[in-house]
PDB file of the backbone (N, CA, C, O) and the ligand in Angstrom, with CONECT records:
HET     ZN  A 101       1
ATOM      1  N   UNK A   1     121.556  42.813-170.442  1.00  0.00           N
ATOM      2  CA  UNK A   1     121.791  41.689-171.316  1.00  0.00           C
ATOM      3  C   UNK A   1     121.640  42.186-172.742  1.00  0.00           C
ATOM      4  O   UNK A   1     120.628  42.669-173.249  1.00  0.00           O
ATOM      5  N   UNK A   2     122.633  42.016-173.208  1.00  0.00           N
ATOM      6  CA  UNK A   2     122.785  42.224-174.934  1.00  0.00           C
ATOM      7  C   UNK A   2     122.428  41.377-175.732  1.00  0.00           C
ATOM      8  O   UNK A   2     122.767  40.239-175.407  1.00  0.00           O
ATOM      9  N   UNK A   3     121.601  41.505-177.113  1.00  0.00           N
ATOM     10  CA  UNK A   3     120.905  40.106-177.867  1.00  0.00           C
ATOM     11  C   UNK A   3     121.372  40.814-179.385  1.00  0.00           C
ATOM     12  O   UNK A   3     120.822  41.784-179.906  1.00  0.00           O
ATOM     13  N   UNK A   4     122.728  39.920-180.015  1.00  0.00           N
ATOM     14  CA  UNK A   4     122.906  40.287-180.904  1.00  0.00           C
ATOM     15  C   UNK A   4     122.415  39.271-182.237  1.00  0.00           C
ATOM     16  O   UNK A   4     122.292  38.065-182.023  1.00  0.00           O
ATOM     17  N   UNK A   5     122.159  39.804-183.537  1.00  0.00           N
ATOM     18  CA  UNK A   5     122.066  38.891-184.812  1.00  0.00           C
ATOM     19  C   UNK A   5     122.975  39.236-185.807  1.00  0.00           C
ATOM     20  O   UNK A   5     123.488  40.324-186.072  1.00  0.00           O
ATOM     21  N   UNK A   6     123.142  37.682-186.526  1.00  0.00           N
ATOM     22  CA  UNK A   6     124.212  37.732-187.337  1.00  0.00           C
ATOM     23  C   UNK A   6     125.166  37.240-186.606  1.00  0.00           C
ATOM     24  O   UNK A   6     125.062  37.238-185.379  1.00  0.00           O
ATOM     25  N   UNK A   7     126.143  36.793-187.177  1.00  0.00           N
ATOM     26  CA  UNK A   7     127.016  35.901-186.859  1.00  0.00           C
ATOM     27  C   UNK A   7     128.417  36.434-187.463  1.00  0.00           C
ATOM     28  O   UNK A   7     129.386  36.666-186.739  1.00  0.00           O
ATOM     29  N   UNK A   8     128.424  36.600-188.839  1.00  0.00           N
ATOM     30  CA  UNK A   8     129.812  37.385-189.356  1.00  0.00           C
ATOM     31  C   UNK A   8     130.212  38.961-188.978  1.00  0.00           C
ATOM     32  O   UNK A   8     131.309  39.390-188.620  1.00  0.00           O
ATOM     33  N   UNK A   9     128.789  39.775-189.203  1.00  0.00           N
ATOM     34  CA  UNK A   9     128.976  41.111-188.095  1.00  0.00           C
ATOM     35  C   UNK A   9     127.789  41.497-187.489  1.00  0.00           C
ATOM     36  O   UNK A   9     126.869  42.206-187.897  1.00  0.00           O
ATOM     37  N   UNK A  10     128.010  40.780-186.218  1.00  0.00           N
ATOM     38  CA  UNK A  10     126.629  40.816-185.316  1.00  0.00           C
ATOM     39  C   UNK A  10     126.153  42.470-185.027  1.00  0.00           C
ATOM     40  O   UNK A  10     126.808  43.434-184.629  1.00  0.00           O
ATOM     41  N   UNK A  11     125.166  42.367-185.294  1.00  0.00           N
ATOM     42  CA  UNK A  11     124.513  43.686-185.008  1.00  0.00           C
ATOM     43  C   UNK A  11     123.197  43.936-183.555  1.00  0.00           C
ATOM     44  O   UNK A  11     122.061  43.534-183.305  1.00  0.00           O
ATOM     45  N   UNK A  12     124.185  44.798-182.941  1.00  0.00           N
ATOM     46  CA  UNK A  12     123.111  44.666-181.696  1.00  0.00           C
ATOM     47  C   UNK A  12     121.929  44.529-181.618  1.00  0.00           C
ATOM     48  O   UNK A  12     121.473  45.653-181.825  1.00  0.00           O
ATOM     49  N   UNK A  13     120.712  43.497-181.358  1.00  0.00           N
ATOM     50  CA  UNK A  13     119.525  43.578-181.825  1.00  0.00           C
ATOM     51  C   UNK A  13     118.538  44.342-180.952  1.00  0.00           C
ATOM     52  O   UNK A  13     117.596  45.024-181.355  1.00  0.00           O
ATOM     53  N   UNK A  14     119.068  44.018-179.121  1.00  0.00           N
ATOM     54  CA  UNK A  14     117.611  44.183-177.908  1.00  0.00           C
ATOM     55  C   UNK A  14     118.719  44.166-176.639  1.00  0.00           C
ATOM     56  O   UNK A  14     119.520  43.258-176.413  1.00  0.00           O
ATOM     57  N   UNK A  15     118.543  45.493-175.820  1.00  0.00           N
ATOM     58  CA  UNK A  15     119.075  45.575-174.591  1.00  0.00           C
ATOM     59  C   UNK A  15     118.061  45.278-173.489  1.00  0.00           C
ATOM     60  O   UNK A  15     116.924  45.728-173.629  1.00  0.00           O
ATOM     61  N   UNK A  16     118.416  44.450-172.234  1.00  0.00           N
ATOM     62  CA  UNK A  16     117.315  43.927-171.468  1.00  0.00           C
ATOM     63  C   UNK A  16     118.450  44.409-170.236  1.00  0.00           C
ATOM     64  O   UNK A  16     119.671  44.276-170.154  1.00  0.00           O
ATOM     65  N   UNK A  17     117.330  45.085-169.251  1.00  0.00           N
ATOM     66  CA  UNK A  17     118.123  45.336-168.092  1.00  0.00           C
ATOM     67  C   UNK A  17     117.857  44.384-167.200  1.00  0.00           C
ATOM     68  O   UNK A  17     116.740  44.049-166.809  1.00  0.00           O
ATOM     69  N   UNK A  18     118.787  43.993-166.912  1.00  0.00           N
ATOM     70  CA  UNK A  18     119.497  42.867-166.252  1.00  0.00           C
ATOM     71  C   UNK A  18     118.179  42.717-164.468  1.00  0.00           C
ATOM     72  O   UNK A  18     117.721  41.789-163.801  1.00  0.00           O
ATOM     73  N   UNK A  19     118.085  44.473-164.439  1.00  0.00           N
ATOM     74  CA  UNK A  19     117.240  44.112-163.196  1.00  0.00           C
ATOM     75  C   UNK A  19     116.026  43.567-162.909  1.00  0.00           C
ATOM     76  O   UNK A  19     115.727  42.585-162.229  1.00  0.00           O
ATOM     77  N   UNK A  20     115.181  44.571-163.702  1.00  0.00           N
ATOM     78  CA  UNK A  20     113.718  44.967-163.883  1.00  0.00           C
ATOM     79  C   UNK A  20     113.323  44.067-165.363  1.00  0.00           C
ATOM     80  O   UNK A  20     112.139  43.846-165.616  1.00  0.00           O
ATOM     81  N   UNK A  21     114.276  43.649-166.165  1.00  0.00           N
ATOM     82  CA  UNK A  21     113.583  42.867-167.267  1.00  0.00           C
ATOM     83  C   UNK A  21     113.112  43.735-168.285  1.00  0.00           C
ATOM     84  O   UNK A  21     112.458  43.233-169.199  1.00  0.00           O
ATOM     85  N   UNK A  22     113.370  45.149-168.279  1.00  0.00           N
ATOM     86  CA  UNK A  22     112.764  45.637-169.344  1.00  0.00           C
ATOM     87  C   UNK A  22     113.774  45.587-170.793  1.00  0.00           C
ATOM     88  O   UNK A  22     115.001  45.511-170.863  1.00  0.00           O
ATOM     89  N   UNK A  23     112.540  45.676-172.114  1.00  0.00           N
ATOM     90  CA  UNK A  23     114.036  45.782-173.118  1.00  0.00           C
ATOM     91  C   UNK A  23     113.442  47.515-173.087  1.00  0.00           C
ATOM     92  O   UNK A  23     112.358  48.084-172.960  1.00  0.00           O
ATOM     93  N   UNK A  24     114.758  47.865-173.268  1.00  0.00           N
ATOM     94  CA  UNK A  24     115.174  49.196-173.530  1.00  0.00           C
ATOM     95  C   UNK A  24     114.758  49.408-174.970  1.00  0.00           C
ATOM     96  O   UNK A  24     114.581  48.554-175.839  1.00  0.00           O
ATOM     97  N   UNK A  25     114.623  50.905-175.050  1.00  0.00           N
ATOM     98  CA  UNK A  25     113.862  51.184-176.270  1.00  0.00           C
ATOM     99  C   UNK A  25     115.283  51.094-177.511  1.00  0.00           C
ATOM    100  O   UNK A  25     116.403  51.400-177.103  1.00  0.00           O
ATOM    101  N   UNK A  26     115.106  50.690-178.885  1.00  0.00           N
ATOM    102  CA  UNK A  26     115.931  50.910-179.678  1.00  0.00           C
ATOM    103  C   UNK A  26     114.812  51.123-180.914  1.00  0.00           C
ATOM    104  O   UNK A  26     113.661  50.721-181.084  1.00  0.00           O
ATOM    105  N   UNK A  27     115.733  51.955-181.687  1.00  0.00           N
ATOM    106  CA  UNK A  27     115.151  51.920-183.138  1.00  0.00           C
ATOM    107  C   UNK A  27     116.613  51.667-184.066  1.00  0.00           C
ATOM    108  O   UNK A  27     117.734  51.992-183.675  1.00  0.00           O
ATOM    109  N   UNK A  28     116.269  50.946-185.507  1.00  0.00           N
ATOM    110  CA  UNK A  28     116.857  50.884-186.381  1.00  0.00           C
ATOM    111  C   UNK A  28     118.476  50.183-186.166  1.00  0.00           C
ATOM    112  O   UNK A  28     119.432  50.214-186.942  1.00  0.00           O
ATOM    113  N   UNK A  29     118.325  49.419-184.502  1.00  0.00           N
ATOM    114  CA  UNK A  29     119.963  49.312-184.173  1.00  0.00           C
ATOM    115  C   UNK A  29     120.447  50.218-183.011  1.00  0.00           C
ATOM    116  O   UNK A  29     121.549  50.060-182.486  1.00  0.00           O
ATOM    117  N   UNK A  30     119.426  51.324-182.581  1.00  0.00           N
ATOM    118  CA  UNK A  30     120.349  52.348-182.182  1.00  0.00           C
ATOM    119  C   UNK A  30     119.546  52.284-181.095  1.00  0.00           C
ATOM    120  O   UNK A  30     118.357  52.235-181.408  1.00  0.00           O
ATOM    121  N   UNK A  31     119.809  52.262-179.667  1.00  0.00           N
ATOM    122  CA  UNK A  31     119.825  52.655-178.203  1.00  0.00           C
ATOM    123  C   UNK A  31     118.795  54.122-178.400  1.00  0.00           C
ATOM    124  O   UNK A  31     119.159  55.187-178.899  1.00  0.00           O
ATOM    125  N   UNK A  32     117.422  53.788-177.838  1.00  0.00           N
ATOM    126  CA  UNK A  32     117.084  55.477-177.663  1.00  0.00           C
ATOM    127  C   UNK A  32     117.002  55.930-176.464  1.00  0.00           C
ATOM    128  O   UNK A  32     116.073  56.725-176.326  1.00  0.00           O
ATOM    129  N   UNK A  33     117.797  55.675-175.264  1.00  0.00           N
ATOM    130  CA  UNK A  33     117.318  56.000-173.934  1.00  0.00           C
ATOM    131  C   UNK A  33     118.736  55.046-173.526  1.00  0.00           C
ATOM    132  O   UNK A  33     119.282  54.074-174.047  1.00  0.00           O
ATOM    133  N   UNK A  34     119.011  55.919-172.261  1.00  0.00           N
ATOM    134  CA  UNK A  34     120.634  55.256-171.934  1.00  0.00           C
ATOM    135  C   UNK A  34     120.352  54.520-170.513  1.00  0.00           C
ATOM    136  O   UNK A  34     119.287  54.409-169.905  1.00  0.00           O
ATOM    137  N   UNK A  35     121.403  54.144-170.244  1.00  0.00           N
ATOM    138  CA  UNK A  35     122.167  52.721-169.898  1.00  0.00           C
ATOM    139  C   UNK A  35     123.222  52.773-169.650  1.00  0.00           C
ATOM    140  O   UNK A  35     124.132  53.333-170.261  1.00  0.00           O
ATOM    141  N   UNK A  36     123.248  51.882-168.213  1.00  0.00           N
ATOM    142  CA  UNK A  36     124.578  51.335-167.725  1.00  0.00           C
ATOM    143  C   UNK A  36     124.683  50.386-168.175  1.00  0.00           C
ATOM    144  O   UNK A  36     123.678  49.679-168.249  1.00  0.00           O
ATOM    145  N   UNK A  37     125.989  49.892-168.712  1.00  0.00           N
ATOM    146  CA  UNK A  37     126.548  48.379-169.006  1.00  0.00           C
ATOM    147  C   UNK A  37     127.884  49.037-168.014  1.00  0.00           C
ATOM    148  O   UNK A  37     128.580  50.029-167.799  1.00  0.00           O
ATOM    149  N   UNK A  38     127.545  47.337-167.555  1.00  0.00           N
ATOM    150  CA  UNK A  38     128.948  47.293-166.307  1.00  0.00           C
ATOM    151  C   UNK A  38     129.854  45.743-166.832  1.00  0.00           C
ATOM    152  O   UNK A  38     129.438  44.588-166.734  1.00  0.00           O
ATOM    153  N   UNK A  39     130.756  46.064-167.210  1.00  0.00           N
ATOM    154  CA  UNK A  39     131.985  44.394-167.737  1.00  0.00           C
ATOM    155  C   UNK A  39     133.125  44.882-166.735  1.00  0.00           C
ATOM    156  O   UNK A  39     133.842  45.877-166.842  1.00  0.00           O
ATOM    157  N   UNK A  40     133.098  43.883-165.698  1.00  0.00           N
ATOM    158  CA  UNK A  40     133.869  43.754-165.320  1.00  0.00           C
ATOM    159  C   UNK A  40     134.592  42.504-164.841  1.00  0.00           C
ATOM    160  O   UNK A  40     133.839  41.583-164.526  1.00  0.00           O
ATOM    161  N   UNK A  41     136.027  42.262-164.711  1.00  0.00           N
ATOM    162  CA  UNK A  41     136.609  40.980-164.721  1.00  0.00           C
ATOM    163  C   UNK A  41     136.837  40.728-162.975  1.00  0.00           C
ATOM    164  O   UNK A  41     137.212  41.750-162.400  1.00  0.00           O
ATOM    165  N   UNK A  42     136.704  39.838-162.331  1.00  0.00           N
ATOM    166  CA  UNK A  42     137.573  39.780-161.101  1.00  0.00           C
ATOM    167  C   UNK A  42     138.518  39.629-160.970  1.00  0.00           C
ATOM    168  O   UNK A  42     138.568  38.412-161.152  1.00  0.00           O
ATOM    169  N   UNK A  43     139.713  40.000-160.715  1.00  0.00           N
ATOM    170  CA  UNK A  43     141.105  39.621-160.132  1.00  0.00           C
ATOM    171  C   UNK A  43     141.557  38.695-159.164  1.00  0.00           C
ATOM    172  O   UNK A  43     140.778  38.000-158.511  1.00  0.00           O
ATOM    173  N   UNK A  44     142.670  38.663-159.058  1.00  0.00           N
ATOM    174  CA  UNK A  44     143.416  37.892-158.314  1.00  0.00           C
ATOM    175  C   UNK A  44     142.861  37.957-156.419  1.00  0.00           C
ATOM    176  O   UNK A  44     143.199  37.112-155.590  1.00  0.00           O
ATOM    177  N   UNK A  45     142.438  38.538-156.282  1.00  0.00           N
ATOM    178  CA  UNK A  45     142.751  38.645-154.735  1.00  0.00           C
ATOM    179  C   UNK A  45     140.495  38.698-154.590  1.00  0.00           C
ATOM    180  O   UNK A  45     139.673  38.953-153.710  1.00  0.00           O
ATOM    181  N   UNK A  46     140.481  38.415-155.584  1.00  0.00           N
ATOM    182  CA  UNK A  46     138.784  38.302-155.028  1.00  0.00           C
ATOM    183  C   UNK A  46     138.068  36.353-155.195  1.00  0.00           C
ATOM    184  O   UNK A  46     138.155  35.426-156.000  1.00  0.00           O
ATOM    185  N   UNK A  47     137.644  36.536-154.345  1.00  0.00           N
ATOM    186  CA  UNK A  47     136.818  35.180-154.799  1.00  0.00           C
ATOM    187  C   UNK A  47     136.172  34.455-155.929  1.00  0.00           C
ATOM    188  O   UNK A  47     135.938  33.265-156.139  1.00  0.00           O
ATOM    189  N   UNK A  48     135.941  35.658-156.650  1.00  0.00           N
ATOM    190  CA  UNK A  48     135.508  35.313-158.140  1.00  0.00           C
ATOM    191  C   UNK A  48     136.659  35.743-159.435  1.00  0.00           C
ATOM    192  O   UNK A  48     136.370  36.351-160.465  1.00  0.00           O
ATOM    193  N   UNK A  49     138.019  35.233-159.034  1.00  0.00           N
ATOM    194  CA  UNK A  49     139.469  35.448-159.604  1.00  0.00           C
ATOM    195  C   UNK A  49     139.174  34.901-161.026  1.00  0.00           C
ATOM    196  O   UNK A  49     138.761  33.760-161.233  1.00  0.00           O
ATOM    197  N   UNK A  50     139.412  35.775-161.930  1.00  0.00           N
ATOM    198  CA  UNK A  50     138.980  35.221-163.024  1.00  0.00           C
ATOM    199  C   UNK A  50     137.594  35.191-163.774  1.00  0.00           C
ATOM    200  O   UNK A  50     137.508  34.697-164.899  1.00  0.00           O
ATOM    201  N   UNK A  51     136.565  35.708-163.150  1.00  0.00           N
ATOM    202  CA  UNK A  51     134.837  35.749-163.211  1.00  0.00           C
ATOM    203  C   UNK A  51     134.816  36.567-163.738  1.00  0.00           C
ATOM    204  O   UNK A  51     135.270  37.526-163.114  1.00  0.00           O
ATOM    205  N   UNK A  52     134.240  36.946-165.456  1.00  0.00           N
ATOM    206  CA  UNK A  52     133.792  38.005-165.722  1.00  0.00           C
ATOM    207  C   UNK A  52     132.161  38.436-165.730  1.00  0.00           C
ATOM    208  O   UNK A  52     131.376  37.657-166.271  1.00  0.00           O
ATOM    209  N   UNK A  53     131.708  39.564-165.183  1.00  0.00           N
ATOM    210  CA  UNK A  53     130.373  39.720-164.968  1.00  0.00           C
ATOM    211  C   UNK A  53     130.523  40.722-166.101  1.00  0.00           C
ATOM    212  O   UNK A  53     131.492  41.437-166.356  1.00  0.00           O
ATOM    213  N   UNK A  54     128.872  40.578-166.986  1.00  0.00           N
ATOM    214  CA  UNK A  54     128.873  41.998-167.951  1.00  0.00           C
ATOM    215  C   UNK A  54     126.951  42.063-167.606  1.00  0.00           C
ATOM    216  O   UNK A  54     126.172  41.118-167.731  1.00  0.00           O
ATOM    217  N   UNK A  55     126.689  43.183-167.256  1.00  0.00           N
ATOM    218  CA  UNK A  55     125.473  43.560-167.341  1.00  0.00           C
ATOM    219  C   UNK A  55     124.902  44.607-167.630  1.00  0.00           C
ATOM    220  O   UNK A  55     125.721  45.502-167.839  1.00  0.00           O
ATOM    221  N   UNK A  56     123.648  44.984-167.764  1.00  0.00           N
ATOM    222  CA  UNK A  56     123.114  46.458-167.941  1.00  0.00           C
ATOM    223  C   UNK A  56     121.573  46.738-167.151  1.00  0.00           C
ATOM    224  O   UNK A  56     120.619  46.077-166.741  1.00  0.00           O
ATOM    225  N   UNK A  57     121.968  48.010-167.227  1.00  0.00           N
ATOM    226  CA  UNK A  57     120.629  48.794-166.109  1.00  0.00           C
ATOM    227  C   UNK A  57     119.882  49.449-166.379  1.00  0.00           C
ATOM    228  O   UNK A  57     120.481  50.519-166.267  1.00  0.00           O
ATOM    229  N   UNK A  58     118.769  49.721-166.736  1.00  0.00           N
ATOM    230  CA  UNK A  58     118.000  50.527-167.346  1.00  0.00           C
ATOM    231  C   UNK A  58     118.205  52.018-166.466  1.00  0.00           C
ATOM    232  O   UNK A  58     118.468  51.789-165.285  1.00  0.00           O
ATOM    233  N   UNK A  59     118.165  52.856-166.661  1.00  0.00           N
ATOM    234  CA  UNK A  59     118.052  54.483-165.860  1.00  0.00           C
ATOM    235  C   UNK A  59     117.659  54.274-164.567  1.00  0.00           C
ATOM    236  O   UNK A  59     118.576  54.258-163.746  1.00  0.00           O
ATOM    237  N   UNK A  60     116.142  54.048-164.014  1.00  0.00           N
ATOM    238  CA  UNK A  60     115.397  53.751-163.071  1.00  0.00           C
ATOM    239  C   UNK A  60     116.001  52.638-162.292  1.00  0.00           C
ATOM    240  O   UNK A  60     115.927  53.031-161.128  1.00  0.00           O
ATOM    241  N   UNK A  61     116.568  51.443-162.297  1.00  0.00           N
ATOM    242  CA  UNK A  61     117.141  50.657-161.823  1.00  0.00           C
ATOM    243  C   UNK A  61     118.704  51.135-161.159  1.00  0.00           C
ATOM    244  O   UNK A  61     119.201  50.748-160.101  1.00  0.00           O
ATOM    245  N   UNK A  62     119.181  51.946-162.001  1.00  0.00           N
ATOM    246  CA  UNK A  62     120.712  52.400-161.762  1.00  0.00           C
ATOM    247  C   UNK A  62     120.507  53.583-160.533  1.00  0.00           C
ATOM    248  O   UNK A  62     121.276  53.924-159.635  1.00  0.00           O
ATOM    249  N   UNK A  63     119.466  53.942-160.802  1.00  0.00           N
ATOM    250  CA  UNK A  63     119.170  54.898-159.529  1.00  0.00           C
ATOM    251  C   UNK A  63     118.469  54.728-158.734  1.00  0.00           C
ATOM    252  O   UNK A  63     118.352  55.657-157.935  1.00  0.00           O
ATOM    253  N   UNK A  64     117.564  53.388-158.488  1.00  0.00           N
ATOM    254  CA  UNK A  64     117.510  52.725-157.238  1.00  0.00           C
ATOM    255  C   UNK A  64     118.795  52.126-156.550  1.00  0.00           C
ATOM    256  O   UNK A  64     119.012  52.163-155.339  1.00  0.00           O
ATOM    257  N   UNK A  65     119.529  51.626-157.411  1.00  0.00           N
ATOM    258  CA  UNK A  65     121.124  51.046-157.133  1.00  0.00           C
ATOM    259  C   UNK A  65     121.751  52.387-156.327  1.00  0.00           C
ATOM    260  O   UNK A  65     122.181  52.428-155.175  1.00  0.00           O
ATOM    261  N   UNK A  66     121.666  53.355-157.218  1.00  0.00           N
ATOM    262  CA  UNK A  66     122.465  54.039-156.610  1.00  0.00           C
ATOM    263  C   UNK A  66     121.545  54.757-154.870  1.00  0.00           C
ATOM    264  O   UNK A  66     122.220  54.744-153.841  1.00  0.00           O
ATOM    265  N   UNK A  67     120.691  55.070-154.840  1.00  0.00           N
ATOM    266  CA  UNK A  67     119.816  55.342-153.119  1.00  0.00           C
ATOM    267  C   UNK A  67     120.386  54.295-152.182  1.00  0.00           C
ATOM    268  O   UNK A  67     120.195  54.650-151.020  1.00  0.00           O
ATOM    269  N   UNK A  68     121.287  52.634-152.303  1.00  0.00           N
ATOM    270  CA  UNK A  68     121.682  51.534-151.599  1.00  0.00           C
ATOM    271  C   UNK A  68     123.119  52.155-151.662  1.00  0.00           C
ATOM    272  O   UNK A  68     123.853  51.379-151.049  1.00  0.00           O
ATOM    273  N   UNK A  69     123.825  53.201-152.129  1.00  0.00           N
ATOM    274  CA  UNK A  69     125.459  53.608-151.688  1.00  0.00           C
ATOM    275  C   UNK A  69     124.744  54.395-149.908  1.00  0.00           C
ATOM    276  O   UNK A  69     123.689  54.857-149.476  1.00  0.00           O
ATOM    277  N   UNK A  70     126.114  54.124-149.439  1.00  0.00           N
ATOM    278  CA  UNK A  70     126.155  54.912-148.148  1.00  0.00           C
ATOM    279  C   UNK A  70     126.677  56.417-148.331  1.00  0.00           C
ATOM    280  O   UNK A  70     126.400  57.373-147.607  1.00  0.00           O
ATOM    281  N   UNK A  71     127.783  56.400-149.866  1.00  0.00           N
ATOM    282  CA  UNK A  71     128.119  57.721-150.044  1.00  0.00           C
ATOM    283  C   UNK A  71     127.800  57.884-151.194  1.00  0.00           C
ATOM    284  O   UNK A  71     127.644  56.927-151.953  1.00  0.00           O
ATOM    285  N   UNK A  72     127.650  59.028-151.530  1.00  0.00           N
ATOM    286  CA  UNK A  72     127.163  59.437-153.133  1.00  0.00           C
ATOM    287  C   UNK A  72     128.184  59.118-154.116  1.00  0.00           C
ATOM    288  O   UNK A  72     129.379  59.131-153.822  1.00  0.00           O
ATOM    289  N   UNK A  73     127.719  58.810-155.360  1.00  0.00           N
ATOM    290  CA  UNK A  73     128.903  58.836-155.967  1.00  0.00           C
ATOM    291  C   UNK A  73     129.403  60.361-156.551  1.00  0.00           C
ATOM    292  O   UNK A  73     129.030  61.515-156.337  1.00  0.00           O
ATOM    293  N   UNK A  74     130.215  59.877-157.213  1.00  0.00           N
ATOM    294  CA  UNK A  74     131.390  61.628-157.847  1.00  0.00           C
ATOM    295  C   UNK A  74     130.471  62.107-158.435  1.00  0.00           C
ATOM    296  O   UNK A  74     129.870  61.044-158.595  1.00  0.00           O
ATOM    297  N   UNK A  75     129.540  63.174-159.125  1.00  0.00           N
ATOM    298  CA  UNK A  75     129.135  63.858-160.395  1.00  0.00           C
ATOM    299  C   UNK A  75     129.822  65.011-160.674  1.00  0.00           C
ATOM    300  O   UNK A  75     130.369  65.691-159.806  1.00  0.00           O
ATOM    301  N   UNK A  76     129.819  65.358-162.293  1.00  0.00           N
ATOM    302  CA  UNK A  76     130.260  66.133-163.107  1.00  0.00           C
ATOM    303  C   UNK A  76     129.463  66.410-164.003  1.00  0.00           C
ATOM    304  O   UNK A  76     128.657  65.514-164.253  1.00  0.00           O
ATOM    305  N   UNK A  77     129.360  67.610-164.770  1.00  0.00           N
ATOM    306  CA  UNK A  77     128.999  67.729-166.106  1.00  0.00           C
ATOM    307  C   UNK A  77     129.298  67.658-167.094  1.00  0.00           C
ATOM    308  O   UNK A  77     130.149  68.529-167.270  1.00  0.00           O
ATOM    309  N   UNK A  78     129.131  67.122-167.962  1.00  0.00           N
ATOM    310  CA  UNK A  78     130.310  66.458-169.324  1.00  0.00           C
ATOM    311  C   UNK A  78     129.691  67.636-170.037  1.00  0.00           C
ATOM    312  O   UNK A  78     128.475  67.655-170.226  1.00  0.00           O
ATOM    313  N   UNK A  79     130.481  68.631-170.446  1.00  0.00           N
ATOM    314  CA  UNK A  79     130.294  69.840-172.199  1.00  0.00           C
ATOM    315  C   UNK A  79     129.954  68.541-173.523  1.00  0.00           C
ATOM    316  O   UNK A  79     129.094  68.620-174.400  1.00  0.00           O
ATOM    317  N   UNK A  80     130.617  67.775-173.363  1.00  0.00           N
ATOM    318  CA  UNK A  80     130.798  67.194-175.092  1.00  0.00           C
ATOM    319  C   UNK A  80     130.641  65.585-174.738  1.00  0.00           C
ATOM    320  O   UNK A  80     131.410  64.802-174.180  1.00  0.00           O
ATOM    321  N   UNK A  81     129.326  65.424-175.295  1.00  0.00           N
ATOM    322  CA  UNK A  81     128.770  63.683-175.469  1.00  0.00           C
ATOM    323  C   UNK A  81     128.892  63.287-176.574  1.00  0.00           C
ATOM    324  O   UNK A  81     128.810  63.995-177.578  1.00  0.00           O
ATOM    325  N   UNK A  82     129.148  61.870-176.546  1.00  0.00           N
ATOM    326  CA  UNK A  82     129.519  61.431-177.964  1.00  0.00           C
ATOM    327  C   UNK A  82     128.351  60.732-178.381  1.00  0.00           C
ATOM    328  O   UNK A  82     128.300  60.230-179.504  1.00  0.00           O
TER     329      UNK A  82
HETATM  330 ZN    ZN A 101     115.626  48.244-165.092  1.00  0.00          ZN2+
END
């Protein structure tokens, strides 16, 4: 969950993971420790046609999530983070 201030150019204020309730650490505006944010819309052929879900996961949460796949997901090593 995203908590922005300001109204003409909202500035991200406090990330709260959606699971566990924690706010994620920020300083000055800026994210110090990463995060899943998941936005995604439902389509046509799902029950929630039209439903957009947007959430976020703190680290520890995303990798309890991930121990509940039956298959692993893909990994790679990214050279160049932005
Ligand atoms: Zn969490």
């Amino acid at each position: 969950m995203r908590e922005y201030n300001g109204s003409e150019a909202p500035r991200l204020q406090r990330i709260v993971c959606n699971c566990c309730g924690r706010s994620l650490r920020m300083e000055n505006g800026r994210l110090k420790e990463d995060c899943v944010f998941v936005d995604h819309t439902f389509g046509y052929f799902s029950a929630k046609d039209g439903v957009r879900h947007r959430f976020d996961l703190c680290e520890d949460c995303y990798d309890r999530f991930l121990k509940t796949f039956v298959l692993p997901v893909e990994e790679s090593e990214e050279s160049e983070l932005l």
